[in-house]
MIBASE-887191 format. One record per residue (C-alpha): residue number from 1; residue in one letter; x, y, z. Coordinates in nm, 2 decimals. Each point is the difference from the previous one (the first is absolute). Layout:
BEGIN
<k->NUM; r->a; x->X; y->Y; z->Z>
...
//
This chain:
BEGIN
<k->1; r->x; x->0.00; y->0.00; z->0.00>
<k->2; r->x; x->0.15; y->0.35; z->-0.13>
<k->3; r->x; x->0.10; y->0.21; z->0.26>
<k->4; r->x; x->-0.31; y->0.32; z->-0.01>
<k->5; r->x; x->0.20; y->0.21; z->0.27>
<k->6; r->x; x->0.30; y->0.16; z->0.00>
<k->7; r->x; x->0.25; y->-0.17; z->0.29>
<k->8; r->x; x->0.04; y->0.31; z->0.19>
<k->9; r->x; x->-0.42; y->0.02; z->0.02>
<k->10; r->x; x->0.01; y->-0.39; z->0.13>
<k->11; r->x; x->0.26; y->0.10; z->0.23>
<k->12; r->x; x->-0.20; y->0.28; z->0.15>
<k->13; r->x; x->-0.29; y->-0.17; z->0.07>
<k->14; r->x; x->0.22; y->-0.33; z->0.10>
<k->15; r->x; x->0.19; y->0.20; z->0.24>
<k->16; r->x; x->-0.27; y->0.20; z->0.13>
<k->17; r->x; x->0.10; y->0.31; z->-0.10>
<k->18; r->x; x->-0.28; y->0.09; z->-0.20>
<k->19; r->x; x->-0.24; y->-0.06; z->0.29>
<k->20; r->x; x->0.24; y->0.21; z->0.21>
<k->21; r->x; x->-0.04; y->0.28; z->-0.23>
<k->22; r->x; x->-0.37; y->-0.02; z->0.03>
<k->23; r->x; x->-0.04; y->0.02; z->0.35>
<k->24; r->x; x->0.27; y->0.27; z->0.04>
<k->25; r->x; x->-0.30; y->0.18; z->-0.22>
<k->26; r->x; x->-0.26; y->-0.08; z->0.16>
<k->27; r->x; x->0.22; y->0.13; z->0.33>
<k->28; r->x; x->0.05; y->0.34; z->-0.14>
<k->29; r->x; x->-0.33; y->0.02; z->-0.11>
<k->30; r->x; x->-0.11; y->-0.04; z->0.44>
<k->31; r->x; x->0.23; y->0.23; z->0.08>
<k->32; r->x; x->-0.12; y->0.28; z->-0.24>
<k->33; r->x; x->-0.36; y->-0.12; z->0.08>
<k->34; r->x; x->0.08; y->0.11; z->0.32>
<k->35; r->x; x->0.15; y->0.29; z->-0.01>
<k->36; r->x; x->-0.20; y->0.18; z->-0.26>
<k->37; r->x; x->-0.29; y->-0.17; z->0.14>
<k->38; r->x; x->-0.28; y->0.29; z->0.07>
<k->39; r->x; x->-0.27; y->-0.24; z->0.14>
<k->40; r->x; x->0.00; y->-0.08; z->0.42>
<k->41; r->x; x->0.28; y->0.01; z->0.17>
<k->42; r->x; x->0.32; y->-0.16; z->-0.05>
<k->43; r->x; x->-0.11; y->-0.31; z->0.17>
<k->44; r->x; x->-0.30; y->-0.06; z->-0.17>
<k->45; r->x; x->0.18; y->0.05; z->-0.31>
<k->46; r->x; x->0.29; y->-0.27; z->0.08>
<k->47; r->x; x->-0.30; y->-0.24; z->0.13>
<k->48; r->x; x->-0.20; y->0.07; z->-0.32>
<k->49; r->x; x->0.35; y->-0.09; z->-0.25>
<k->50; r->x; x->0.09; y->-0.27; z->0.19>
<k->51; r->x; x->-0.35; y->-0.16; z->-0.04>
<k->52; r->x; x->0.00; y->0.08; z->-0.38>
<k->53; r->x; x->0.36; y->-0.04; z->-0.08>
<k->54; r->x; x->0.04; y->-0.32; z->0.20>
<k->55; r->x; x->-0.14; y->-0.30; z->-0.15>
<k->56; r->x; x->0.16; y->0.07; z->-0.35>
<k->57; r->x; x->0.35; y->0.02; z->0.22>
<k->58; r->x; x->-0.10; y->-0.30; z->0.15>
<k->59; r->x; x->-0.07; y->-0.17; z->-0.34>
<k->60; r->x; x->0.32; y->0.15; z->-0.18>
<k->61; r->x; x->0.23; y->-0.14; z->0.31>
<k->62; r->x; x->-0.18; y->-0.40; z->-0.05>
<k->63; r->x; x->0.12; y->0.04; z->-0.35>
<k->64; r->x; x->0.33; y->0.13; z->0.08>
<k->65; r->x; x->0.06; y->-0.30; z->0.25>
<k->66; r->x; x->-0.16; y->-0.25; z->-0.26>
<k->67; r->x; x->0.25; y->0.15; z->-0.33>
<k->68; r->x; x->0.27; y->-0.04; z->0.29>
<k->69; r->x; x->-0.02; y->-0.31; z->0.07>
<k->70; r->x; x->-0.10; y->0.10; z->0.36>
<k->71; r->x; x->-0.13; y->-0.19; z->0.26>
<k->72; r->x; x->-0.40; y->-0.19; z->-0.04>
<k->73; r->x; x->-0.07; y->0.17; z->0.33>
<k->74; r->x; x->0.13; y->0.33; z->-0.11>
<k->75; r->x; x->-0.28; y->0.00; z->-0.33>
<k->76; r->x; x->-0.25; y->-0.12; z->0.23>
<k->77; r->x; x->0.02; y->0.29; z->0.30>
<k->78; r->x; x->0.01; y->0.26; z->-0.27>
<k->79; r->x; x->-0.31; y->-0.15; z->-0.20>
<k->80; r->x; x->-0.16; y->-0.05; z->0.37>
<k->81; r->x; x->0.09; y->0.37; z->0.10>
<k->82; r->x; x->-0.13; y->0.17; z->-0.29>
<k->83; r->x; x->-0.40; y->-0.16; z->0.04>
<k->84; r->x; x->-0.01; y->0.22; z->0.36>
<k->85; r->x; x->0.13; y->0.31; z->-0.13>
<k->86; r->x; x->-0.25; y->-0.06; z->-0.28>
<k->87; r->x; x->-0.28; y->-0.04; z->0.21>
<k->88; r->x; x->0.09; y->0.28; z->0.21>
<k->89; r->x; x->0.00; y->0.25; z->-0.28>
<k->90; r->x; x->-0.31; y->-0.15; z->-0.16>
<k->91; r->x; x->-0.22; y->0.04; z->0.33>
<k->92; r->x; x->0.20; y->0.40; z->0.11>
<k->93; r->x; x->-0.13; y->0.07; z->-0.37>
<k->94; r->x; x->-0.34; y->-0.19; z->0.11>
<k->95; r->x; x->-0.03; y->-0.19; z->-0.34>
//
């Protein structure tokens, strides 16, 4: 089977890298949520982005262990943590 990636693209994802890069986003995107953040106060706000921001981390760190080669247990916790958070925004949004 022909080869449809490049091998520095394999190797990012392989390594991890890629997903590093994503969540390093999805970081800076908290912190400027927070800061420039006009609605409640600073608490609410952190409370609010943490809820909305952390199920997809959860998700992107279970495939970063699984493309690693990380432990079962590791894919599992993440994939177990993210269904709380989940469920935590969904009822503060009261859908």
């Amino acid at each position: 089977m022909p080869e449809i990636l490049p091998p520095t693209v394999t190797q990012l994802f392989v390594s991890g890298l890629a997903i590093d890069l994503a969540l390093a986003a999805i970081l800076l995107e908290f912190l400027v949520l927070c800061w420039l953040g006009k609605s409640g106060t600073l608490t609410t706000r952190v409370i609010t982005l943490l809820l909305a921001l952390g199920p997809g981390a959860c998700l992107m760190l279970a495939l970063r262990a699984a493309l690693t080669e990380s432990s079962l247990i590791w894919v599992a916790f993440f994939l177990t943590l993210s269904l709380p958070l989940h469920l935590m925004d969904l009822a503060r949004r009261k859908i």
